[in-house]
PyMOL Python script that loads the backbone (N, CA, C, O; Angstrom):
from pymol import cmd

cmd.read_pdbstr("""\
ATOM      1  N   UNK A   1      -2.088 -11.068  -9.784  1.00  0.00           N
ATOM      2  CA  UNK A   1      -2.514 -11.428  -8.439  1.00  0.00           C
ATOM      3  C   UNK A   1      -3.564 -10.431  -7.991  1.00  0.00           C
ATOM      4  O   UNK A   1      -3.524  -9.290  -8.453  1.00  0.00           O
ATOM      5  N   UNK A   2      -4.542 -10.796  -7.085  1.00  0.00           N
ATOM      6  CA  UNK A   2      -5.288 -10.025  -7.006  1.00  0.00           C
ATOM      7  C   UNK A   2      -5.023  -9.658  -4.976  1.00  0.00           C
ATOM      8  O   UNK A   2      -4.558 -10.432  -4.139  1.00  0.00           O
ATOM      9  N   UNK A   3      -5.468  -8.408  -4.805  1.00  0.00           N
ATOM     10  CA  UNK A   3      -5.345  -7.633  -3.372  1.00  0.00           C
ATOM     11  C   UNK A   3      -6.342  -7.022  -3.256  1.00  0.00           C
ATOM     12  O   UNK A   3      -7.012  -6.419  -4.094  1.00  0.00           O
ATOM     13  N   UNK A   4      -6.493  -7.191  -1.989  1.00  0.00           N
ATOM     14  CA  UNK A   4      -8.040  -5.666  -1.429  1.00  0.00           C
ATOM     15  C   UNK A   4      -7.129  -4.502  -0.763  1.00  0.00           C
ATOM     16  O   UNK A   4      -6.312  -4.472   0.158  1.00  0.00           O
ATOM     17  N   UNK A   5      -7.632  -3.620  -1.617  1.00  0.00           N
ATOM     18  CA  UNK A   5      -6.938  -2.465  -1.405  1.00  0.00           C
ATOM     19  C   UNK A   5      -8.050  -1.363  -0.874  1.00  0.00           C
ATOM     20  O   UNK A   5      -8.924  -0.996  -1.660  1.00  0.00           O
ATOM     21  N   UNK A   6      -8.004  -0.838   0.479  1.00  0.00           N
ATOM     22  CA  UNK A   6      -8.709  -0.112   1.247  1.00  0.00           C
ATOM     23  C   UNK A   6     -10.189  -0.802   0.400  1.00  0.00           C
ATOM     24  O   UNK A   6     -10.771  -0.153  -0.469  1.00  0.00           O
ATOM     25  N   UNK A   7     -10.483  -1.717   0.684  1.00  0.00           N
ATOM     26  CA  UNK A   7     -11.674  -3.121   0.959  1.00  0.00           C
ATOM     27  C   UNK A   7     -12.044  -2.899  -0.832  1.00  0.00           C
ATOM     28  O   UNK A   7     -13.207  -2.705  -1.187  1.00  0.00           O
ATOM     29  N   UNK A   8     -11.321  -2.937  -1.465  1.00  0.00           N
ATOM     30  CA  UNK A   8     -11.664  -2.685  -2.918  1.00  0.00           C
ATOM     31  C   UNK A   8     -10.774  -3.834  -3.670  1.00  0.00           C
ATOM     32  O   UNK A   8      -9.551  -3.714  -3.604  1.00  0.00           O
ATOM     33  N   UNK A   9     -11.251  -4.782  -4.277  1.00  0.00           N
ATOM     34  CA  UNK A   9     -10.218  -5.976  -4.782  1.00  0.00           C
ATOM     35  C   UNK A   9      -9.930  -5.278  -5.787  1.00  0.00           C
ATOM     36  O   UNK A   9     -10.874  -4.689  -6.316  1.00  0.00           O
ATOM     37  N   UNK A  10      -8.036  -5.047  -6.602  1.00  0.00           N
ATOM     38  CA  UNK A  10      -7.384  -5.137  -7.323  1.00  0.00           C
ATOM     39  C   UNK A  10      -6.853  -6.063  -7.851  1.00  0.00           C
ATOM     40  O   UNK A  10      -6.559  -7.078  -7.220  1.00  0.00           O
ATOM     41  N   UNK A  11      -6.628  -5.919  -9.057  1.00  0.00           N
ATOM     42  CA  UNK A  11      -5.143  -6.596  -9.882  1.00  0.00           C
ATOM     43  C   UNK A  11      -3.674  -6.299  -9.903  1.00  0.00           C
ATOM     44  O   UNK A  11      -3.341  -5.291 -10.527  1.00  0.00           O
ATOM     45  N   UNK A  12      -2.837  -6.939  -9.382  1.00  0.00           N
ATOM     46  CA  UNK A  12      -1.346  -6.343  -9.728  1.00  0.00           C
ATOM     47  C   UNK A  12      -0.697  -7.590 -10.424  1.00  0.00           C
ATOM     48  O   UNK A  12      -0.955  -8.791 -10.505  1.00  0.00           O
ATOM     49  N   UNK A  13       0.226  -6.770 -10.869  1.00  0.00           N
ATOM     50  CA  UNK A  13       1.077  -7.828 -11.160  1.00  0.00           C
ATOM     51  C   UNK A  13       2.028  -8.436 -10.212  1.00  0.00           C
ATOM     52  O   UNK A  13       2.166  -7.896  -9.115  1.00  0.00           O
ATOM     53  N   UNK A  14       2.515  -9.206 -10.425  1.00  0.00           N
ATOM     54  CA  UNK A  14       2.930 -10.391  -9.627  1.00  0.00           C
ATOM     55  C   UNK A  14       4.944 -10.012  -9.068  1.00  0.00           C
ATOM     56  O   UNK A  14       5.791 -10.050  -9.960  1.00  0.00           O
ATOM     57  N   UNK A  15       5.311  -9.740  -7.813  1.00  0.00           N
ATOM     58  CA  UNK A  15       6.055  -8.942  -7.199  1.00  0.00           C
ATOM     59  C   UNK A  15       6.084  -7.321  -7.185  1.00  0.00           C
ATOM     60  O   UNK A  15       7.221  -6.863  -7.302  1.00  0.00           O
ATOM     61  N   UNK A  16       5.270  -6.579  -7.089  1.00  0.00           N
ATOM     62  CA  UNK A  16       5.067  -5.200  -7.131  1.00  0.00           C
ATOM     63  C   UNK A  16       5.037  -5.361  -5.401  1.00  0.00           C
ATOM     64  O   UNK A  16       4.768  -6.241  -4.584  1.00  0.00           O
ATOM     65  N   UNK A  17       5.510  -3.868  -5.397  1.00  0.00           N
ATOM     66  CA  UNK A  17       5.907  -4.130  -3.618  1.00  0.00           C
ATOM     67  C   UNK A  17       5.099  -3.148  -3.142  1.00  0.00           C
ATOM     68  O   UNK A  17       4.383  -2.800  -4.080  1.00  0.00           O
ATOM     69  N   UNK A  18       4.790  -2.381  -1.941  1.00  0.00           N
ATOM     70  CA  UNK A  18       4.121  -1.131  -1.626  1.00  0.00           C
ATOM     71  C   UNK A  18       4.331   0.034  -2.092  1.00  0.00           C
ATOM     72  O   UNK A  18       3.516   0.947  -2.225  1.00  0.00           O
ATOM     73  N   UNK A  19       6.098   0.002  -2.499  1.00  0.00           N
ATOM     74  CA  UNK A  19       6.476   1.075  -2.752  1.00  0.00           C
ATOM     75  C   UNK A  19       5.491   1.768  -4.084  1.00  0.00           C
ATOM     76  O   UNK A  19       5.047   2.863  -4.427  1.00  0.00           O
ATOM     77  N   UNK A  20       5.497   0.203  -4.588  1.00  0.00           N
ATOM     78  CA  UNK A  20       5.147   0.126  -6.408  1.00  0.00           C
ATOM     79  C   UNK A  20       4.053   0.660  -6.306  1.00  0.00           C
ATOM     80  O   UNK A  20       3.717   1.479  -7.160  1.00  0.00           O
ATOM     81  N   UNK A  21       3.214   0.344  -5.246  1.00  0.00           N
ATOM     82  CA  UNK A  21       1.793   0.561  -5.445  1.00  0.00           C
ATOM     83  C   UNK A  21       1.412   2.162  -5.105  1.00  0.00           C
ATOM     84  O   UNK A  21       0.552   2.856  -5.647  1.00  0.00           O
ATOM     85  N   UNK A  22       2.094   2.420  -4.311  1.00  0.00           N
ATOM     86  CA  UNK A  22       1.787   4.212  -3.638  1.00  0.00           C
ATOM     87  C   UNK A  22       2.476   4.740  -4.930  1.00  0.00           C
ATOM     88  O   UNK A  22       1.947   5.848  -5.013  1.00  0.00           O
ATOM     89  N   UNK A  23       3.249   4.653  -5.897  1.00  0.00           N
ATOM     90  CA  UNK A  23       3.323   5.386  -7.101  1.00  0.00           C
ATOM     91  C   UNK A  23       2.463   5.050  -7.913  1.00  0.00           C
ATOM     92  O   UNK A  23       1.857   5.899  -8.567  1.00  0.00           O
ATOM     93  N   UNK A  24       2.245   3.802  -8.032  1.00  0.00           N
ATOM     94  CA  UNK A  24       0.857   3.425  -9.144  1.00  0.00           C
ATOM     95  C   UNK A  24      -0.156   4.369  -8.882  1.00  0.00           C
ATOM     96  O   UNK A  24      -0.780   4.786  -9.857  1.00  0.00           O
ATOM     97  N   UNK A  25      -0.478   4.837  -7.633  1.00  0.00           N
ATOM     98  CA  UNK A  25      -1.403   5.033  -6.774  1.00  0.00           C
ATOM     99  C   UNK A  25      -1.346   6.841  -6.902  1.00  0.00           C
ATOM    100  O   UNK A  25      -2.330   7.579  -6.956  1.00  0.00           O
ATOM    101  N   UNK A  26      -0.068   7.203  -6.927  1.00  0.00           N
ATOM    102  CA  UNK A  26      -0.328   8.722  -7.497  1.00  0.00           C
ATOM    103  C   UNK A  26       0.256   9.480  -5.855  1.00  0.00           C
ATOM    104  O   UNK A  26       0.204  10.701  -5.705  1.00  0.00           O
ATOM    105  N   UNK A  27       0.722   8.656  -4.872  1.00  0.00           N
ATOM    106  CA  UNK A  27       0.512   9.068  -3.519  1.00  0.00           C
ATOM    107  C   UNK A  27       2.282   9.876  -2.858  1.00  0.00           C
ATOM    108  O   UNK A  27       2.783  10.622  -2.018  1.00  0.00           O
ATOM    109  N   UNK A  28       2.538   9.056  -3.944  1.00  0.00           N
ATOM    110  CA  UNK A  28       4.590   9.862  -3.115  1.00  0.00           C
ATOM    111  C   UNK A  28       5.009  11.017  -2.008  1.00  0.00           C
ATOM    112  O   UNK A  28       5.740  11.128  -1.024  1.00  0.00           O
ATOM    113  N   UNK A  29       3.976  11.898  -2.880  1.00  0.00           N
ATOM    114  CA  UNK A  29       4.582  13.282  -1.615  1.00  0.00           C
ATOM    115  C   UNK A  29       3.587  13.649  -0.864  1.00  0.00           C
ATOM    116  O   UNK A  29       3.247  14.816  -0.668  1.00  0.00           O
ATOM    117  N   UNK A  30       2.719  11.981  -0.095  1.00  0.00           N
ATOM    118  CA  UNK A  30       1.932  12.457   1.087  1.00  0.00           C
ATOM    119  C   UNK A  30       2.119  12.002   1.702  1.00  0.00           C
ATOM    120  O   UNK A  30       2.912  11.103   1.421  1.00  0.00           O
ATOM    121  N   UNK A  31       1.609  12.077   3.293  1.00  0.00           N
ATOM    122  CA  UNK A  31       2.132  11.270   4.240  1.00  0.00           C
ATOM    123  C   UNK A  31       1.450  10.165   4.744  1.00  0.00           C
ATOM    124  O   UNK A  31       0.465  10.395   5.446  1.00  0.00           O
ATOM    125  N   UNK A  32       1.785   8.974   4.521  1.00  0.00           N
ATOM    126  CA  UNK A  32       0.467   7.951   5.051  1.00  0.00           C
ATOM    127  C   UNK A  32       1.442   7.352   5.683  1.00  0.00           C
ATOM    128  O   UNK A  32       2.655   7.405   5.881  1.00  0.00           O
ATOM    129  N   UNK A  33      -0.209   6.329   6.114  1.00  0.00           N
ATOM    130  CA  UNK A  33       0.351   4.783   6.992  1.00  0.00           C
ATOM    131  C   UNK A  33      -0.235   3.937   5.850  1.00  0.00           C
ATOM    132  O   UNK A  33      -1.186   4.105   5.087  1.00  0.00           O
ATOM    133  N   UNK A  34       0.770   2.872   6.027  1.00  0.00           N
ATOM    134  CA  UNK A  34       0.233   1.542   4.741  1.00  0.00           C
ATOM    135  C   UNK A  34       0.429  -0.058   5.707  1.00  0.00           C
ATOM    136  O   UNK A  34       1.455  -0.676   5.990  1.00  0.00           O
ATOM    137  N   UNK A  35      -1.134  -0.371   6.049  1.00  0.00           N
ATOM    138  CA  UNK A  35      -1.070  -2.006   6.765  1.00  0.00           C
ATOM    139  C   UNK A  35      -1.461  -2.799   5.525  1.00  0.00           C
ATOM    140  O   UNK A  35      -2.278  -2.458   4.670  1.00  0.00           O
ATOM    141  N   UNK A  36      -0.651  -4.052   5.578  1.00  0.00           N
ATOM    142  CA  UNK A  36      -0.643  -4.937   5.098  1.00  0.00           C
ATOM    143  C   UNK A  36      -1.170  -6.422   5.948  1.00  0.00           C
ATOM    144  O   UNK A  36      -0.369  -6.853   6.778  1.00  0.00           O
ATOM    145  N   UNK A  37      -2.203  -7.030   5.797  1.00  0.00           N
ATOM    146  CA  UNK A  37      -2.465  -8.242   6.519  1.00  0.00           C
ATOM    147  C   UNK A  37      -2.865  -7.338   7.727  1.00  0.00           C
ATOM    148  O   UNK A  37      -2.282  -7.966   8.610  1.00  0.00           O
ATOM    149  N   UNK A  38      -3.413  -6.377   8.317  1.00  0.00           N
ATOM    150  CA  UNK A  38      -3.186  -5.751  10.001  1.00  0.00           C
ATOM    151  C   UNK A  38      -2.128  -5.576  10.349  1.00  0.00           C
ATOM    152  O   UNK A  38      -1.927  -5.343  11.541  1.00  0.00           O
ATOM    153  N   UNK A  39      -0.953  -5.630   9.329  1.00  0.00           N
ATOM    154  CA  UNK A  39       0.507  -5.548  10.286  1.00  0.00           C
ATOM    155  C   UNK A  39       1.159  -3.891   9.505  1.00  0.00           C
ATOM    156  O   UNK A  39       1.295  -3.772   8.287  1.00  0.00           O
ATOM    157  N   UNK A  40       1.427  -2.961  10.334  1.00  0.00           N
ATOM    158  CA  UNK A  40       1.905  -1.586   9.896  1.00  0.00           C
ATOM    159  C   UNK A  40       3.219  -1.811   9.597  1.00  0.00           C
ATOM    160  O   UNK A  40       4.120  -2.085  10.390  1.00  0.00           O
ATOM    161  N   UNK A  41       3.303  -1.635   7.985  1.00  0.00           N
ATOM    162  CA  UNK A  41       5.025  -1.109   6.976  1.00  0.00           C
ATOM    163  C   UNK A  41       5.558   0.135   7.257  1.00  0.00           C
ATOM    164  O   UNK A  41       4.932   1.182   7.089  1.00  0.00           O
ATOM    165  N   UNK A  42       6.699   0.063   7.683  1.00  0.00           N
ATOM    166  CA  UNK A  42       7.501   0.798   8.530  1.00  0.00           C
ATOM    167  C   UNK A  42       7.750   1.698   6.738  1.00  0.00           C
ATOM    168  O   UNK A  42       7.831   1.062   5.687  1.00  0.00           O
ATOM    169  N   UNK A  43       7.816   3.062   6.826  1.00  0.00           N
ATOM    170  CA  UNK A  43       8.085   3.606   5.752  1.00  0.00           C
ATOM    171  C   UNK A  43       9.211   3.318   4.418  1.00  0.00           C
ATOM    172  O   UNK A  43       9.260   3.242   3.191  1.00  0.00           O
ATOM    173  N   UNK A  44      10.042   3.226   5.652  1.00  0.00           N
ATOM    174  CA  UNK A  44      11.756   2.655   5.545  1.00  0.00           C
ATOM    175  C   UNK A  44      11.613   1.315   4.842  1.00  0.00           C
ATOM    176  O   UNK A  44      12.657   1.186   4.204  1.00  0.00           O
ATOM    177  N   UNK A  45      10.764   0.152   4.622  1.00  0.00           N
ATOM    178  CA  UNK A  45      10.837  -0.793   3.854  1.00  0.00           C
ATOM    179  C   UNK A  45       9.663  -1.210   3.103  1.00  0.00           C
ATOM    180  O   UNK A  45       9.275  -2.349   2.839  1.00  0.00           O
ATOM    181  N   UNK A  46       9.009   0.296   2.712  1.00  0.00           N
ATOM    182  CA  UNK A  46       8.375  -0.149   1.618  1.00  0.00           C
ATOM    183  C   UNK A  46       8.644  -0.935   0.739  1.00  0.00           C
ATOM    184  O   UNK A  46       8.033  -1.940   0.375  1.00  0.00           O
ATOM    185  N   UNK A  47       9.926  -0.320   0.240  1.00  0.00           N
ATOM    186  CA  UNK A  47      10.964  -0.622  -1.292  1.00  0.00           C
ATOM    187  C   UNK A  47      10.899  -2.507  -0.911  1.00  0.00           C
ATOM    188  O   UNK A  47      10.919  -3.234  -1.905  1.00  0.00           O
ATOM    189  N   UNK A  48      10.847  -2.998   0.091  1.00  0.00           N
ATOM    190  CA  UNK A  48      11.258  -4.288  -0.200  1.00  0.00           C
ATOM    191  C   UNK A  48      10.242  -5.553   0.386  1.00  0.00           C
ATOM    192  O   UNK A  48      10.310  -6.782   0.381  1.00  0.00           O
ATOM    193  N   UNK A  49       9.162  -4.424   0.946  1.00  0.00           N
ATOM    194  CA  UNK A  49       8.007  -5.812   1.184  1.00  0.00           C
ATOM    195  C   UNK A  49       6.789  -5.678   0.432  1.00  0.00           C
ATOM    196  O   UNK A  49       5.911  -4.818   0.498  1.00  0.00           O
ATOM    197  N   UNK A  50       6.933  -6.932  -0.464  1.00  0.00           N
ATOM    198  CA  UNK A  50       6.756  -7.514  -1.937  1.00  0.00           C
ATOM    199  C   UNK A  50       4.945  -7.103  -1.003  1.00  0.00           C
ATOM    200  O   UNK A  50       4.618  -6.708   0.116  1.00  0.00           O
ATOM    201  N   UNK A  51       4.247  -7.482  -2.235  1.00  0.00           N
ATOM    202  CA  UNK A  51       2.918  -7.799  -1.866  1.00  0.00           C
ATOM    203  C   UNK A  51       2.615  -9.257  -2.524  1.00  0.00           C
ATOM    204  O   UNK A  51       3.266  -9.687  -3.476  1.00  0.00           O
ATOM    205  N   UNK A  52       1.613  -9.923  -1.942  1.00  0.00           N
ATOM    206  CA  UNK A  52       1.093 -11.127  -2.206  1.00  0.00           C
ATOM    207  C   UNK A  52      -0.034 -11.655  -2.338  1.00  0.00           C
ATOM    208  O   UNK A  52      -0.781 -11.143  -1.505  1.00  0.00           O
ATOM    209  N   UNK A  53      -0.708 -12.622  -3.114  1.00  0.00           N
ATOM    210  CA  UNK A  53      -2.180 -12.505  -4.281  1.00  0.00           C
ATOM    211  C   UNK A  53      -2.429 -13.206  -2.541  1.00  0.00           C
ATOM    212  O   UNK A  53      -1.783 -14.046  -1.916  1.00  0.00           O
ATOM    213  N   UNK A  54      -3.585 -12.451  -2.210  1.00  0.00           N
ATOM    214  CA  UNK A  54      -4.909 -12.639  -1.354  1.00  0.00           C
ATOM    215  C   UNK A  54      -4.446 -11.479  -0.106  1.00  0.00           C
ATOM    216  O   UNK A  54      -5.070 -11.514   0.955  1.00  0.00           O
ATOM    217  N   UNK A  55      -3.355 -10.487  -0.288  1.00  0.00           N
ATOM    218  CA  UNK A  55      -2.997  -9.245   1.178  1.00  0.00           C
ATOM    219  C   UNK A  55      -4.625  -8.378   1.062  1.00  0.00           C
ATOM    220  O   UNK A  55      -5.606  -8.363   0.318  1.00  0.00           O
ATOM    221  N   UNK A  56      -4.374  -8.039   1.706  1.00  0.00           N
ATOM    222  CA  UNK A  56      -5.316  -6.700   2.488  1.00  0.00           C
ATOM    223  C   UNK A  56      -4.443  -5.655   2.877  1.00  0.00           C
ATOM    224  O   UNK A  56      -3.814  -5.666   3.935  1.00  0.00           O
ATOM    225  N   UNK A  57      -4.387  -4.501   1.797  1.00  0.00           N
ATOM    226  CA  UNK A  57      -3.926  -3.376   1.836  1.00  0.00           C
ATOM    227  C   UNK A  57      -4.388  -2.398   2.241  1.00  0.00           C
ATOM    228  O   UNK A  57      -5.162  -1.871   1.442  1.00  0.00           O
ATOM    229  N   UNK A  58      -4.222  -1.756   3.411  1.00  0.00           N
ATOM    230  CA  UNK A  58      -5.082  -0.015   3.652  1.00  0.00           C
ATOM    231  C   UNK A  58      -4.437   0.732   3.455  1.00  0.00           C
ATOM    232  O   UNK A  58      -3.308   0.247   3.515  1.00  0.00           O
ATOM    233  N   UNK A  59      -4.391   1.789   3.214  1.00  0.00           N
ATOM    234  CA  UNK A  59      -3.434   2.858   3.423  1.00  0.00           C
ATOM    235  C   UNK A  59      -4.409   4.011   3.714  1.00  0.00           C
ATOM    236  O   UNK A  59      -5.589   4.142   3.388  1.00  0.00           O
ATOM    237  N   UNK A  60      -3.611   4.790   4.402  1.00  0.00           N
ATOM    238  CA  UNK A  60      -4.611   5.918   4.765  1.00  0.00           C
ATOM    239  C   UNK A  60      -3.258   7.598   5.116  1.00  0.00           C
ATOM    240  O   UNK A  60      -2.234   7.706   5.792  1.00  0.00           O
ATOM    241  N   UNK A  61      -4.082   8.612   4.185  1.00  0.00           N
ATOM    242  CA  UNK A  61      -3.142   9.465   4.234  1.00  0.00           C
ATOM    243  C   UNK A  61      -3.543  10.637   4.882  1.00  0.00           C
ATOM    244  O   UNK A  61      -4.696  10.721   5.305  1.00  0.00           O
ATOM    245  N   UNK A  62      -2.925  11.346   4.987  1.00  0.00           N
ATOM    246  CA  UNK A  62      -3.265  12.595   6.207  1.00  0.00           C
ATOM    247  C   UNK A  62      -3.623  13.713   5.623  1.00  0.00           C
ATOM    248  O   UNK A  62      -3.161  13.666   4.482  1.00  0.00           O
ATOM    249  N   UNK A  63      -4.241  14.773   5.798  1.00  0.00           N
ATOM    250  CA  UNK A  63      -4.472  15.816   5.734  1.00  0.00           C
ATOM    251  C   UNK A  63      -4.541  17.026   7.015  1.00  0.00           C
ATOM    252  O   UNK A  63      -4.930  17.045   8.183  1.00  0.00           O
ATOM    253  N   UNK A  64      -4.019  17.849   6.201  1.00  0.00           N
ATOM    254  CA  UNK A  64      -3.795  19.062   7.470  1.00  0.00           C
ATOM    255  C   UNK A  64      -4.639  19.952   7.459  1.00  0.00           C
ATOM    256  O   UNK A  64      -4.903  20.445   6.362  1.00  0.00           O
ATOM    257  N   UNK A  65      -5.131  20.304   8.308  1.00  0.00           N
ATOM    258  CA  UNK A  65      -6.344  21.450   8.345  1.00  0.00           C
ATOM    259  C   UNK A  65      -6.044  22.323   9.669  1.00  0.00           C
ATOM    260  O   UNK A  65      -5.039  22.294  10.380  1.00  0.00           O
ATOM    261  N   UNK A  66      -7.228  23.120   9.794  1.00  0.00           N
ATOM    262  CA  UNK A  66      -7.497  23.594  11.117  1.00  0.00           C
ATOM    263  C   UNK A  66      -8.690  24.086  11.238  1.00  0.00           C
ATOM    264  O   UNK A  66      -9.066  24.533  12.322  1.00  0.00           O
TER     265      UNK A  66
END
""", "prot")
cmd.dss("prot")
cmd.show_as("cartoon", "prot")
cmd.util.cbc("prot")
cmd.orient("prot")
């Protein structure tokens, strides 16, 4: 299935969920926000909302400075 991921079209395979993708992705021990369709995934259910061939994925992670 294919997804735009921060406006970049991917391939996944077919039920990979967010969770799947922020490890594909290399991202685990940072802190982001991840919208799907414009709608913000509550951290707490990554693990179970699937992704689907034509979403629009952003994610965007934080950095700390000063």
């Amino acid at each position: 299935m294919r997804v735009t991921l921060n406006g970049e079209e991917r391939e996944l395979a077919e039920g990979v969920t967010v969770q799947d993708l922020i490890v594909d992705l290399e991202l685990t021990k940072r802190r982001l926000a991840v919208e799907v369709n414009r709608e913000i995934v509550a951290r707490d259910r990554f693990t179970e909302r699937a992704l689907a061939d034509g979403d629009v994925v952003e994610i965007v992670h934080f950095i700390g400075g000063g």
